[in-house]
C-alpha positions in Angstrom: 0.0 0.0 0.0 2.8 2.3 1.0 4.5 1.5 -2.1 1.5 2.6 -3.9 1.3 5.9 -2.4 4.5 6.9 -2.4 5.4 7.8 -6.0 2.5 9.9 -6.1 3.7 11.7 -3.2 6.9 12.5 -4.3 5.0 13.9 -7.8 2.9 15.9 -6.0 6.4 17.5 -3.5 8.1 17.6 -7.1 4.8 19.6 -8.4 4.6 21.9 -5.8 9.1 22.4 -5.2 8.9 23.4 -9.1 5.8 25.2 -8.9 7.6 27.3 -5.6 11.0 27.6 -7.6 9.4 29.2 -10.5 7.0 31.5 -8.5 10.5 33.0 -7.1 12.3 33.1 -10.3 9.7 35.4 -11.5 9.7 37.3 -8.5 13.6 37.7 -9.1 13.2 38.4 -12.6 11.0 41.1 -12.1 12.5 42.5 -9.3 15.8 42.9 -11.2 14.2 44.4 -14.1 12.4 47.0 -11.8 15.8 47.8 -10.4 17.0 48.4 -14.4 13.9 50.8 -14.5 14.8 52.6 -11.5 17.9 53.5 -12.1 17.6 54.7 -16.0 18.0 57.7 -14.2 14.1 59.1 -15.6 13.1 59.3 -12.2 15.6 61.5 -9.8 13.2 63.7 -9.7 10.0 61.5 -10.1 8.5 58.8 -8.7 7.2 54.6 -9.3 4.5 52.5 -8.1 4.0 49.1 -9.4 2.6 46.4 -8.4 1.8 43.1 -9.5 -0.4 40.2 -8.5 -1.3 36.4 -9.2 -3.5 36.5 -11.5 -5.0 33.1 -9.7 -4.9 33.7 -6.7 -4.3 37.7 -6.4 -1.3 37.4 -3.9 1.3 40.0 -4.1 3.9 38.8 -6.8 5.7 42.3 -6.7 5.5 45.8 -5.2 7.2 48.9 -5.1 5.7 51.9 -3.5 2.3 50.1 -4.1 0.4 52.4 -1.4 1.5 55.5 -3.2 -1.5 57.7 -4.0 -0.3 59.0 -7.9 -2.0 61.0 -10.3 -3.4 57.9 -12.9 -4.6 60.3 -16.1 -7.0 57.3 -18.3 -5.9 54.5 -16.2 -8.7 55.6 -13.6 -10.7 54.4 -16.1 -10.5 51.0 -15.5 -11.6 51.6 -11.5 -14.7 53.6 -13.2 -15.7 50.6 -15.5 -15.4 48.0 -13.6 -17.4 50.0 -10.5 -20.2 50.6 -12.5 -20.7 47.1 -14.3 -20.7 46.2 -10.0 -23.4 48.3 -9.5 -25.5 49.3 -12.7 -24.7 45.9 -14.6 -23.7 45.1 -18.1 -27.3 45.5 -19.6 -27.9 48.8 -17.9 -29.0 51.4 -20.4 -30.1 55.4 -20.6 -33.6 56.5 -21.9 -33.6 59.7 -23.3 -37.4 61.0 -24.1 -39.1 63.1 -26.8 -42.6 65.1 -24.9 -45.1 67.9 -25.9 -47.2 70.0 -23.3 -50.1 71.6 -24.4 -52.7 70.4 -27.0 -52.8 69.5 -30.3 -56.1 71.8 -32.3 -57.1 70.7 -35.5 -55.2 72.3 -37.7 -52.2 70.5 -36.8 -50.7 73.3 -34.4 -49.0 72.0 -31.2 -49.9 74.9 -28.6 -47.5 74.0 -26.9 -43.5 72.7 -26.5 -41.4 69.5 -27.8 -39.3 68.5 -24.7 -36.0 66.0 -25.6 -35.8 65.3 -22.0 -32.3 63.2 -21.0 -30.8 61.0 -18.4 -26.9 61.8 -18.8 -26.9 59.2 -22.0 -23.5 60.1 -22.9 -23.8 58.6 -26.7 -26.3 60.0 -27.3 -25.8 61.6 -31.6 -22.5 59.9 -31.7 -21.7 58.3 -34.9 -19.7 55.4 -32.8 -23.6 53.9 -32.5 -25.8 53.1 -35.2 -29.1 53.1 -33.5 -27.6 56.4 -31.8 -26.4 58.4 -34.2 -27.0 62.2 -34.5 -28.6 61.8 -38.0 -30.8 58.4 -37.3 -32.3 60.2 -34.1 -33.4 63.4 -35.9 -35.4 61.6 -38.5 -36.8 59.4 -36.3 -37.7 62.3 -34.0 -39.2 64.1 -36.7 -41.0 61.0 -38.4 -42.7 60.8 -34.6 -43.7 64.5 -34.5 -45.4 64.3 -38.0 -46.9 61.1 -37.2 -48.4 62.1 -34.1 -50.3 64.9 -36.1 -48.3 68.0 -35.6 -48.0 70.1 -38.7 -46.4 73.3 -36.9 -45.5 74.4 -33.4 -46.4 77.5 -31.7 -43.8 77.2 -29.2 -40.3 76.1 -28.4 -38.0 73.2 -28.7 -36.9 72.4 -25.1 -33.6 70.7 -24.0 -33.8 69.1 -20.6 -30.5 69.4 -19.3 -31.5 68.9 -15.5 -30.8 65.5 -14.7 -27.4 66.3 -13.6 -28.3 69.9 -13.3 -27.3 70.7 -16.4 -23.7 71.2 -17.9 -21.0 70.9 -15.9 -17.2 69.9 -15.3 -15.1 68.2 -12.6 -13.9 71.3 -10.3 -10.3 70.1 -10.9 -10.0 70.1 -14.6 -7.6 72.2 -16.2 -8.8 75.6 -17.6 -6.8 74.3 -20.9 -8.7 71.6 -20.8 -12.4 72.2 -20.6 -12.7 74.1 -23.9 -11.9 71.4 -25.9 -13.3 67.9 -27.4 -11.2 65.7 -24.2 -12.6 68.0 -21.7 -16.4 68.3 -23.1 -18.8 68.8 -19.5 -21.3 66.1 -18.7 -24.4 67.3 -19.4 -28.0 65.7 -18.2 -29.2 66.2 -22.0 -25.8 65.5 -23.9 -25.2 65.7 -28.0 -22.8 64.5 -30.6 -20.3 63.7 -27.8 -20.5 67.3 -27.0 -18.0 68.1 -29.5 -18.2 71.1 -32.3 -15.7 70.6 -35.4 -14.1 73.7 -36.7 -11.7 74.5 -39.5 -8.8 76.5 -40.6 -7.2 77.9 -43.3 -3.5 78.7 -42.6 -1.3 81.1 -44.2 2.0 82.6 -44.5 4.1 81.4 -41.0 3.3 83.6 -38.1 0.4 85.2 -39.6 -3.3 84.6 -38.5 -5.4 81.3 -39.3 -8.2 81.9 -40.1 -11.8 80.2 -39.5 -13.9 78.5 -42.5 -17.2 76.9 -43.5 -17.7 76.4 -39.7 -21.6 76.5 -40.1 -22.6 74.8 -36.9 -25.6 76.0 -36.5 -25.3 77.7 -33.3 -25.6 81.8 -34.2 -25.1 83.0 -30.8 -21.9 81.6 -30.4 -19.1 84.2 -30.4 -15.7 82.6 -31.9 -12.5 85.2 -30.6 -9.9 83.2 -33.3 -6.2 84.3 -32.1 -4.8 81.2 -34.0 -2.0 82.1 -35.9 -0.1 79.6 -38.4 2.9 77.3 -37.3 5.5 75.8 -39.5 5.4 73.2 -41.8 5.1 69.9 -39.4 4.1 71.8 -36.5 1.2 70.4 -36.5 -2.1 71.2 -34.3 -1.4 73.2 -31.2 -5.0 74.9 -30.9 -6.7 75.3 -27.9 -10.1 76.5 -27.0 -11.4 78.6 -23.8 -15.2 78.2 -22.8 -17.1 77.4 -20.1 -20.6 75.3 -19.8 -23.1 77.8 -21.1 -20.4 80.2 -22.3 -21.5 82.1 -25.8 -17.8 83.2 -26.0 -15.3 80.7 -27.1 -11.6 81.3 -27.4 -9.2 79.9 -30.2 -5.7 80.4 -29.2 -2.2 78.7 -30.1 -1.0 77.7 -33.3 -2.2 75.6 -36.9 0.6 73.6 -38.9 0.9 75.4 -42.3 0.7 71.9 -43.8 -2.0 70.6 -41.8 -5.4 69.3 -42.9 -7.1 68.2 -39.8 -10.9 69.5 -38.3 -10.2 70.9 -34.7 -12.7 69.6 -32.0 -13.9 71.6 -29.2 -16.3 71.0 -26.5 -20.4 72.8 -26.8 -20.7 74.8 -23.9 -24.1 73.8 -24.2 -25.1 70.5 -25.5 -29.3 70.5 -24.5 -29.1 74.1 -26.3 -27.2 72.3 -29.5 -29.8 69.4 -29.9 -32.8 71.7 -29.5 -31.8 73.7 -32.2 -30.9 71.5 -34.7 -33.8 69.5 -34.1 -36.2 73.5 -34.8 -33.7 73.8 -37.5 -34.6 69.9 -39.0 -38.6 70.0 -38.6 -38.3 73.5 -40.0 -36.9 72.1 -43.4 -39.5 69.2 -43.1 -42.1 71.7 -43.3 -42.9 71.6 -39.5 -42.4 75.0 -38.6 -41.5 76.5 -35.2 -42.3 80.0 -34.1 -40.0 80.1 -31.4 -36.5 79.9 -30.3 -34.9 76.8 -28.8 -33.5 76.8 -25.3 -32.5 74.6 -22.6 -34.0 73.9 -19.1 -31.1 75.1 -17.1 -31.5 78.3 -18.8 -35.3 78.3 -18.5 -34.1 77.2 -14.8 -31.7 80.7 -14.9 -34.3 82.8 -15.4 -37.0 81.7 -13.4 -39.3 79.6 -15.4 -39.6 75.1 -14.6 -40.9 73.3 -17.0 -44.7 72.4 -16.9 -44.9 68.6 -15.3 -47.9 68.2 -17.5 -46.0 67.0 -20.5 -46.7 63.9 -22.7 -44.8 61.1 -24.6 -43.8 60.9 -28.2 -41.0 58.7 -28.1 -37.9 56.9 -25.7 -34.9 56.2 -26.9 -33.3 53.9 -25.4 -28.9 54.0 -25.4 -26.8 51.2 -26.2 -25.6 48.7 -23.2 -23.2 49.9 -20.5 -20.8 47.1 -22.0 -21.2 48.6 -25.2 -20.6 52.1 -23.6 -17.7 50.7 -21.6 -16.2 49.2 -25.0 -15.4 52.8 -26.5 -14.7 54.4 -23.3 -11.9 52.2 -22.5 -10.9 51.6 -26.0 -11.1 55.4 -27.2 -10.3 56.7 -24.0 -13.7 59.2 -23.6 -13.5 61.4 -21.0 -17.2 62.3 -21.4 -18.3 58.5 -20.7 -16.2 58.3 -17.7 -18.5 61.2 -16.1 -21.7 60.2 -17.2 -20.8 56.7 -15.6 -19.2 58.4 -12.2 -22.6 60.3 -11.7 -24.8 57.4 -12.6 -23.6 55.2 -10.2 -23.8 57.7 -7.6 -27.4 58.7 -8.7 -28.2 54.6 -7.8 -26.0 54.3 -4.9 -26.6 57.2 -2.7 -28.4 59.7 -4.7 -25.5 61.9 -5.4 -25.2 62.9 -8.9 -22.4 65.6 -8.3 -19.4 64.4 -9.0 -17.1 65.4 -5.7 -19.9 62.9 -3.9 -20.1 60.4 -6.5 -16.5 59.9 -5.9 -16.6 59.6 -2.7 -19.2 56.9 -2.8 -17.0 55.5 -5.6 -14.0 54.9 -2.8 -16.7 53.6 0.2 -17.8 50.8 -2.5 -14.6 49.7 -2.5 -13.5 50.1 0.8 -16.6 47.8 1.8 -16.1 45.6 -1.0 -12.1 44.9 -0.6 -11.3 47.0 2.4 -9.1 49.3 0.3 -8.4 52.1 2.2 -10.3 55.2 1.2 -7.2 57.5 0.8 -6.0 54.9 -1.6 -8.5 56.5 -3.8 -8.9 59.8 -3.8 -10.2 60.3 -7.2 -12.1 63.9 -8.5 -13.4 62.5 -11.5 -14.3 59.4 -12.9 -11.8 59.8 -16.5 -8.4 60.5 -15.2 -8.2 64.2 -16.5 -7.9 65.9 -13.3 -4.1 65.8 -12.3 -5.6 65.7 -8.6 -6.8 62.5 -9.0 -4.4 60.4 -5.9 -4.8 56.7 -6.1 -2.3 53.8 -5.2 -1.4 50.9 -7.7 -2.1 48.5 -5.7 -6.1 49.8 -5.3 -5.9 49.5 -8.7 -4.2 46.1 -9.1 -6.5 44.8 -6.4 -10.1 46.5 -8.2 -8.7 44.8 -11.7 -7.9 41.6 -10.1 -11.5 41.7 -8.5 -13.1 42.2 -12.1 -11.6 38.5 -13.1 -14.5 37.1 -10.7 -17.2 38.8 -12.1 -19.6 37.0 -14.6 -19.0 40.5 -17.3 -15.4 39.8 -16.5 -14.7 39.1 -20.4 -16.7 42.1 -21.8 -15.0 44.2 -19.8 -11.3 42.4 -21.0 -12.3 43.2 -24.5 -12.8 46.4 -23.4 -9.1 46.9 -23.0 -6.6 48.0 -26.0 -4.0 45.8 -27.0 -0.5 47.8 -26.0 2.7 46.5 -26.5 0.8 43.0 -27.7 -0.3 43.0 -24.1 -4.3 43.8 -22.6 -3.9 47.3 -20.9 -5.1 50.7 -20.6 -2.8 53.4 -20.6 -3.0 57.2 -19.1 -1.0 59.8 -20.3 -1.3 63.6 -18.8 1.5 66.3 -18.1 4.5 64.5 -16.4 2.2 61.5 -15.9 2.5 57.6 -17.1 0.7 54.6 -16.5 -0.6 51.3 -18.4 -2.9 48.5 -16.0 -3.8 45.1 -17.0 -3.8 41.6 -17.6 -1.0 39.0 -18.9 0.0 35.5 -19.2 3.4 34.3 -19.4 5.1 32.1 -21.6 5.2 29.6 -18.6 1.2 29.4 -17.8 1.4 32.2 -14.8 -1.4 34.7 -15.2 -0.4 38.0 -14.1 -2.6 41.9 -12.6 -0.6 44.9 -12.8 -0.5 48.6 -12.5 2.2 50.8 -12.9 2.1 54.5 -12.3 4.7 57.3 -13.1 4.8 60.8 -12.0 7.1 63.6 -13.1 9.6 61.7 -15.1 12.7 63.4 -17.0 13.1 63.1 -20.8 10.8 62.7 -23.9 7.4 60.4 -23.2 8.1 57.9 -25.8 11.7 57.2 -24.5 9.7 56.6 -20.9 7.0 54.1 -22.6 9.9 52.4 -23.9 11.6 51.7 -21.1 7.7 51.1 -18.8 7.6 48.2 -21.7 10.6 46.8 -21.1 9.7 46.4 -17.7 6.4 44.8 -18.5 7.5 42.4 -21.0 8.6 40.5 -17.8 5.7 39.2 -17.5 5.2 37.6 -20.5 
């Protein structure tokens, strides 16, 4: 009998000694290759944290600094993703509805308003959607209108912006930031990605840029264009200034004199955009309306609510959070991240601000996985605020986490493919950082985050070197 046993014995020792053995190796080899990293000399004046976990069992493999609270730029994503697939679920989805108030005589005359009233659907018009897009809404829109008898409209076409109260950004963005297409507000009622295209026509070197066939439809907007042209391969260097609800918009910096590119910039007010290209669309159908679009939050401004006595023409319903989560991640879409943050914290607590919704964000996980609450310290649910303080190994722990969950592989696909590996990177001034998933050569499944902050030397020296490290893992 002892015979028996005891050459399975000794396989199962020999399993588990080689098993050990290689689990240090890699520990070894990826210490020494951090310690190559380290001392490249790109970070006397900076700092690492990077941590890595079994992808099995989630046990520390490697850390360094791992309780560091770094700025993460689009590598917060990840955290806001996989937070709200916990808590809204793969299948949630926004419905955004088309109302009238008043009646309906027989003449066809609406006595009354068309209401698009949203709820924060941040795709909304954007051609990354079929059933979503900018051009198949309108005409559906205005198929409904017609079909529901109204022939002309003596009144107004209202945005409802007041779901999240309207327009707004994340108090720590950047004022360099918010004016253009990466730093578009969150809006209750939002549009076409809440992003205007503009164009330029450059001249001689140094000398102004000026602004062409920029019909956008929005006549009250003010353009200020102090764009001047840049060399040959300068390439773009323009930045707007605006606020939410801003009519003045500032162009400043410089246009490559060989460039042919369309700027994007952010609306200052998205509900106010949709209203009036939807007046402007049933007017060339023949429906015409008498009066001017506006938005609720600047009905809201100046003293007037909307009637509660409204009825519905139409829902449109938005495309699935995993669908959402599939471009946010891949595209890296500011705009989604903030629609997700203050959804989440609409459900959770009831706090659609974003400041709150963060902090609801951090006591998920801190009930969840007990990570600490100042190892997230987050302002925004994108990674654009370089306030944003969060540890890598909150994030390794929150990815690791997602590999339990039953949308565990929509959200995987979600991730670009970097450096052949599945990661999402962040990039912001003085800031690196990639977070994934990897398998090695040897059948060891791997978590990892790995955050830079204030670096020396060109970025795509640093990536270099940040892949070097990671190919370790493979």
């Amino acid at each position: 009998m002892i015979k028996n046993i005891l050459p399975t014995l000794l396989l199962c020792i020999g399993l588990c000694c080689n098993t050990g053995l290689r689990g240090q190796a890699t520990k070894e080899k990826i210490s020494a290759a951090y310690q190559t990293f380290a001392n490249s000399g790109k970070l006397t004046n900076g700092v690492a944290s990077f941590t890595v976990l079994d992808g099995k069992t989630g046990e520390t493999v490697f850390s360094n600094n791992p309780v560091m609270g770094l700025p993460t730029a689009s590598t917060l994503k990840v955290i806001t993703s996989i937070t709200a697939l916990d808590i809204l679920g793969p299948a949630y989805t926004y419905k955004t509805q088309l109302r009238y108030t008043g009646d309906i005589d027989s003449l066809g005359v609406l006595h009354g308003d068309i209401i698009v009233r949203g709820s924060g659907d941040p795709t909304l018009g954007s051609d990354r959607y079929a059933q979503a897009n900018s051009e198949t809404l309108l005409n559906k829109w205005i198929y409904t209108i017609k079909n529901a008898g109204i022939k002309q409209i003596h009144g107004r076409i209202i945005g409802d912006d007041l779901h999240f109260n309207g327009n707004d950004v994340p108090g720590g963005w950047n004022w360099t930031d918010i004016g253009n297409y990466y730093g578009a507000g969150i809006s209750g009622l939002n549009w076409r990605e809440n992003k205007l295209s503009l164009q330029f026509s450059p001249a001689g070197v140094g000398q102004p840029a000026s602004l062409r066939n920029n019909n956008i439809g929005m006549p009250q907007l003010q353009f200020i264009n102090e764009v001047t042209t840049g060399g040959n391969g300068s390439g773009d260097n323009v930045y707007a200034y605006s606020a939410p609800y801003s009519d003045i918009i500032y162009l400043r910096g410089t246009y490559g004199r060989d460039l042919k590119k369309v700027i994007e910039i952010s609306m200052p007010d998205p509900a106010l955009y949709l209203a009036e290209e939807l007046r402007l669309s049933l007017n060339n159908q023949g429906v015409m309306v008498d009066s001017v679009a506006t938005s609720s939050k600047r009905l809201l401004n100046q003293g007037e609510r909307l009637s509660a006595d409204s009825k519905t023409l139409d829902e449109h319903t938005s495309p699935s959070l995993k669908d959402i989560i599939h471009w946010f991640n891949q595209k890296s879409i500011n705009l989604y991240g903030e629609a997700l943050l203050k959804s989440f914290g609409l459900l959770s607590g009831n706090k659609a601000e974003t400041e709150q919704a963060a902090k609801l964000l951090a006591k998920y996980w801190e009930q969840k996985l007990k990570i600490p609450i100042g190892e997230l310290n987050i302002k925004d649910g994108s990674g654009l605020s370089p306030q944003n303080r969060v540890t890598s190994m909150a994030m390794a722990k929150i990815m690791h986490y997602a590999k339990s969950r039953p949308w565990f592989s929509e959200f995987q696909k979600s991730l670009p493919t970097i450096n052949n590996m599945s990661m999402k990177s962040g990039t912001i001034g003085g800031v690196l950082g990639y977070t994934g998933y990897q398998s090695s050569a040897s059948g060891n499944s791997f978590t990892f985050s790995l955050l830079l902050n204030n670096y020396s030397g060109s970025t795509a020296s640093m990536r270099q070197d940040m892949f070097k490290l990671l190919d370790n893992l493979k």
